[in-house]
C-alpha positions in Angstrom: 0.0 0.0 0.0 1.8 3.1 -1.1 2.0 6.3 1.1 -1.5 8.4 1.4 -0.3 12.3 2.1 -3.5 13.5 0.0 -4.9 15.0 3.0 -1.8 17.1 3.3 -1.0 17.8 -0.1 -4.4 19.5 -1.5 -4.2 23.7 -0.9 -7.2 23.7 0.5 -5.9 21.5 3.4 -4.7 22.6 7.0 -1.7 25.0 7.3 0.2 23.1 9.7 0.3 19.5 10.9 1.2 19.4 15.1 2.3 16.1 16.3 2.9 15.6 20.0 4.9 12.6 21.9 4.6 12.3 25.8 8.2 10.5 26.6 8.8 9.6 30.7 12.5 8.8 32.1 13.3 5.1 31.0 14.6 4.7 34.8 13.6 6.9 37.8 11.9 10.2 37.8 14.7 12.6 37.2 16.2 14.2 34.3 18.6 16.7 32.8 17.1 19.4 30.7 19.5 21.7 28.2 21.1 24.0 29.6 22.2 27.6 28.3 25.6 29.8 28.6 25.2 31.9 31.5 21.6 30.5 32.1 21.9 27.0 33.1 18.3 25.1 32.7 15.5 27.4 31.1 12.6 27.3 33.6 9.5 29.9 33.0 6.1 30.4 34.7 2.8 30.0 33.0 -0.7 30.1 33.9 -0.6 26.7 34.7 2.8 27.1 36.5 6.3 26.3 35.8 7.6 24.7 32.9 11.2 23.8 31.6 12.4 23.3 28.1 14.2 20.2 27.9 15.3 20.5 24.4 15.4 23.6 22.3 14.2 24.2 18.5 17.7 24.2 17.5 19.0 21.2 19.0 16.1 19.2 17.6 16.9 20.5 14.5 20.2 18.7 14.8 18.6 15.9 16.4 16.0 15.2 13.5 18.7 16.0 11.0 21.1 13.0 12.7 18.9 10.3 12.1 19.5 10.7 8.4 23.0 10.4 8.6 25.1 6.7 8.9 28.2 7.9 10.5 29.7 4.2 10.3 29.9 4.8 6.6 30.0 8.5 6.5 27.2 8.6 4.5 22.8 9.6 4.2 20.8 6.0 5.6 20.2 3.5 2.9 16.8 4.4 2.6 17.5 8.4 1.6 20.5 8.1 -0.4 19.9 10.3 -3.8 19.0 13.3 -1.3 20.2 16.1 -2.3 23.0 17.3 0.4 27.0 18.3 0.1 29.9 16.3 0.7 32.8 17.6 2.3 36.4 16.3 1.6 39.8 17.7 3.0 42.6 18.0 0.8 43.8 14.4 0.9 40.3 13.6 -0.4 39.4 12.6 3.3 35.8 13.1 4.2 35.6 16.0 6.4 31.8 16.8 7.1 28.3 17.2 5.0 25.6 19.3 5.1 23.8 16.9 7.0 25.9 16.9 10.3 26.9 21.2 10.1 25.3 23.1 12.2 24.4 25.8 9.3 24.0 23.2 6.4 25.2 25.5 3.5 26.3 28.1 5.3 29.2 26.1 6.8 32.7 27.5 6.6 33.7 24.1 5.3 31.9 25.1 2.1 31.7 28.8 1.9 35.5 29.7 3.3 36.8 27.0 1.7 40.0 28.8 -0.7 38.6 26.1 -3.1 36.2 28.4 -4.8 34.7 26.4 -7.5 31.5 25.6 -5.4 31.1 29.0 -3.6 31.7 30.6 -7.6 29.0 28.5 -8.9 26.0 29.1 -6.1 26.9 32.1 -6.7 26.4 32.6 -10.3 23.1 30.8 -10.2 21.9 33.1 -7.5 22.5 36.0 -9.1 19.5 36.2 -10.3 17.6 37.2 -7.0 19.6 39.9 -6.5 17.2 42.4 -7.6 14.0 43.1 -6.2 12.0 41.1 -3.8 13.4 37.8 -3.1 11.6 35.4 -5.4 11.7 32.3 -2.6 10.5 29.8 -5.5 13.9 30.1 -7.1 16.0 29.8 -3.9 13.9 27.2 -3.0 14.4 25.3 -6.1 18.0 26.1 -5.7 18.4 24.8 -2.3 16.6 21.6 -3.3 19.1 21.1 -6.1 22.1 21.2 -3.9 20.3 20.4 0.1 17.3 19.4 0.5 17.2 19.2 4.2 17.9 23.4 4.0 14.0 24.0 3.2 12.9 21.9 6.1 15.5 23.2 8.5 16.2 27.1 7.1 19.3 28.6 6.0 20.2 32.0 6.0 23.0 32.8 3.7 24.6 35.8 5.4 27.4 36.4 3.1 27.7 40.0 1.3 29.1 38.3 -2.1 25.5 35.9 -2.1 22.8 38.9 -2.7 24.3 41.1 -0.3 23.1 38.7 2.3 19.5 38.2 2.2 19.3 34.4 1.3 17.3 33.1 4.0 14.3 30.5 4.5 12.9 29.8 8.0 12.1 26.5 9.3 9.2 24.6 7.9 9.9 22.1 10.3 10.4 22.8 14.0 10.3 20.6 17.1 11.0 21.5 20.8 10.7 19.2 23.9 8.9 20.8 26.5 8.0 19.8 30.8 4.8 20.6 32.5 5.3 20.9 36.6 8.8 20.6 36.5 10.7 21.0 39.8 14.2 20.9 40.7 16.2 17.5 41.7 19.3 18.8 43.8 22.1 16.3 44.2 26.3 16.6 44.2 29.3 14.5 44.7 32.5 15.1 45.4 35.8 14.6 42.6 38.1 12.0 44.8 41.7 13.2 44.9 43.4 10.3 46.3 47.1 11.3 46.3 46.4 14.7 47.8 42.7 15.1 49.0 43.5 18.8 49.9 45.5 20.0 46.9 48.3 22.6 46.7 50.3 20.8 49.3 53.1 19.9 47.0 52.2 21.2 44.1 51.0 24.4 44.8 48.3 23.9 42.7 44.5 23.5 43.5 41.1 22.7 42.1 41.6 24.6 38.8 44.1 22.6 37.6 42.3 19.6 38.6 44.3 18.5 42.3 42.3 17.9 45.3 39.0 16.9 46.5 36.4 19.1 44.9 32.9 18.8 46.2 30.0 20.0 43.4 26.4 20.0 42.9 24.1 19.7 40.4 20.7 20.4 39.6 18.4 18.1 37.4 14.6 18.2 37.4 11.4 15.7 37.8 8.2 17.2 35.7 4.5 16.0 35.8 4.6 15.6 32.0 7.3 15.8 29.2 6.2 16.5 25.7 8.4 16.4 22.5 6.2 18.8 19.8 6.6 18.6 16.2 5.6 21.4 13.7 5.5 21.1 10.0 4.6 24.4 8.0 2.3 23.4 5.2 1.4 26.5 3.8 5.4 27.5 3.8 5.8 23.6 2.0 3.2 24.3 -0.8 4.2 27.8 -0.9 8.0 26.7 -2.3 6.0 25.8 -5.7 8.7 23.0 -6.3 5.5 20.7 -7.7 3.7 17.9 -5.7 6.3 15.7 -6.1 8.7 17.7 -3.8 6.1 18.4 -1.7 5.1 14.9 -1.3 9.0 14.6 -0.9 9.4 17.2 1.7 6.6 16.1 3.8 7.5 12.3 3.8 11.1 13.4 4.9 9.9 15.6 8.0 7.7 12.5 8.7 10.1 9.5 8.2 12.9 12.5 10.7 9.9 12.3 13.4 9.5 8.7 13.5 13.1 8.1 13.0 13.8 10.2 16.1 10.9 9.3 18.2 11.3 5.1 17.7 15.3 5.9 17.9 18.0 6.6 20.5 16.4 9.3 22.9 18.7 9.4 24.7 19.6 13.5 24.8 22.5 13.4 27.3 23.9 11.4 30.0 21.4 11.4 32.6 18.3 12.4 30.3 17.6 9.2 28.8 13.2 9.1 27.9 11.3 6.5 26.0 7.7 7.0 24.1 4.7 6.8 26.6 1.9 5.9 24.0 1.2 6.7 21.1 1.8 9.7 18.9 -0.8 12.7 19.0 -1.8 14.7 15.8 -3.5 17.6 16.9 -4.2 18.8 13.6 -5.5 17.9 11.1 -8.0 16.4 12.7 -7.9 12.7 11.6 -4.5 12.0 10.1 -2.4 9.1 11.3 1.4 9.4 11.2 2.5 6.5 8.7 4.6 3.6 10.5 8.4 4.0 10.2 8.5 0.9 8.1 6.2 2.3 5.4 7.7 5.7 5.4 11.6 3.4 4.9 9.9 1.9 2.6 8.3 5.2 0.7 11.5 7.5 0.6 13.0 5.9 -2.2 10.6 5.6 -4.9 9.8 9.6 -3.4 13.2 10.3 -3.9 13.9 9.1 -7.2 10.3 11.2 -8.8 12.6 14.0 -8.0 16.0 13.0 -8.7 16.7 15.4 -11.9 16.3 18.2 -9.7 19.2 17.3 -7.5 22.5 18.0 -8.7 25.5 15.7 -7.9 26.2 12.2 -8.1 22.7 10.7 -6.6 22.1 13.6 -5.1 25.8 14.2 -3.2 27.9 17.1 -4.5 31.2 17.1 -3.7 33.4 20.2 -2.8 37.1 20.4 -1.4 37.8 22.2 1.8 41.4 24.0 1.3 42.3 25.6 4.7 
């Protein structure tokens, strides 16, 4: 039975899909949210009272974006290779790093401050032509889904002068965030055993900053009444690329197979915030729809990618560039 997205698809359908995921410790109660520079933990009040974000839009981003990648063989899953992406390579010829796994996609100084120019000459010729006027986003959108297909689900923006002054940019059509309801603080510690000189200094005149000594800490994790992971997916900002059904039945099977990928995957987010899946997922909206089954979306991707593979540029989908230091 092949993949049903036709109440997705049509433009008279819902502008966005919401999908929610309750997830609950795999062992104990506690666990370790994000945590920011100069912040720590990012707890806020809300009518119904205090809350803690557990994982950020951007982290997900690279979280959804990692179940794509094979690192064993430096390389897309079986299931998604011909995706459009680019393919990093040192001078040797080593792989270096991809689109897939930077943090900025195309925007990575792998690609763009490479003194290998040839790629960064190229993009740049073809974008030429939005330098003037208002942005037309259905040709950077076509151009982005020639070279990285994962940029119009994730965003990009293209700050570089030389690339139309700067203004190449496309927000996420696909956002996530993991969310606790009634969280409350978890306060433990432990002490760093120096057992050659518990009090440090004493011969070597140095102390805890250079790691001698005994050197008591504490820590702060967090137990919540609820933990939700939400999923977003722009419809209107999908159909509005006006890349064709095909790559929008593309682009919409991809941000599916990421979410069950992620959600039936390793969730474990750090070392002691380790969840599993309680239930079943949730689509708030539209009303109705039922997430396809991992195996049926693995299943789906390739025939999806190959309705589009004259699009992509690359050898099955994978451009190559040269990063020259």
């Amino acid at each position: 039975m092949s993949l049903d997205l036709s109440a997705l698809l049509d433009d008279s359908k819902p502008a966005r899909l919401l999908i929610e995921a309750s997830l609950i410790p795999v062992q104990g109660k506690r666990f370790q949210p994000t945590g920011f520079p100069d912040l720590g933990a990012a707890v806020f009040d809300t009518k119904d009272g205090t809350r803690l974000i557990v994982e950020s839009h951007q982290s997900m981003a690279n979280r959804l974006e990692a179940v794509c990648w094979d690192h064993a063989n430096r390389s897309l899953v079986s299931e998604l290779q011909g995706l459009s992406h680019v393919l990093v390579n040192d001078s040797d010829g080593n792989y270096l790093t991809s689109t897939i796994t930077e943090a900025h996609r195309l925007n990575s100084p792998y690609i763009l401050e490479s003194k290998d120019r040839r790629f960064f000459e190229q993009f740049r010729k073809e974008t030429e032509v939005l330098e003037k006027g208002r942005l037309d986003r259905a040709k950077l959108a076509a151009i982005l889904f020639k070279y990285d297909v994962g940029s119009l689900l994730h965003g990009i923006f293209l700050a570089k002068k030389e690339l139309v002054g700067g203004r190449l940019r496309i927000e996420r059509a696909l956002s996530a965030f993991i969310e606790a309801e009634g969280a409350r603080v978890a306060a433990s510690g432990g002490v760093k055993n120096d057992h050659v000189d518990p009090k440090g200094g004493d011969k070597t005149e140095k102390g805890a900053k250079e790691g001698f000594g005994n050197v008591p800490f504490q820590r702060d994790e967090y137990t919540a009444d609820r933990i939700v992971a939400y999923f977003n997916l722009d419809l209107v900002e999908v159909r509005g690329f006006g890349l064709g059904k095909d790559a929008e039945a593309l682009l919409i099977a991809l941000a599916l197979y990421k979410i069950r990928a992620f959600i039936e995957g390793n969730l474990r987010l750090r070392t002691a915030c380790d969840f599993e899946v309680d239930g079943e997922l949730r689509v708030r909206r539209p009303a109705g729809f039922a997430v396809p089954s991992f195996a049926g979306l693995r299943k789906e991707m390739p025939r999806l990618i190959a309705k589009c593979a004259r699009a992509f540029a690359g050898e099955r989908g994978a451009t190559t560039v040269t990063y020259k230091a």
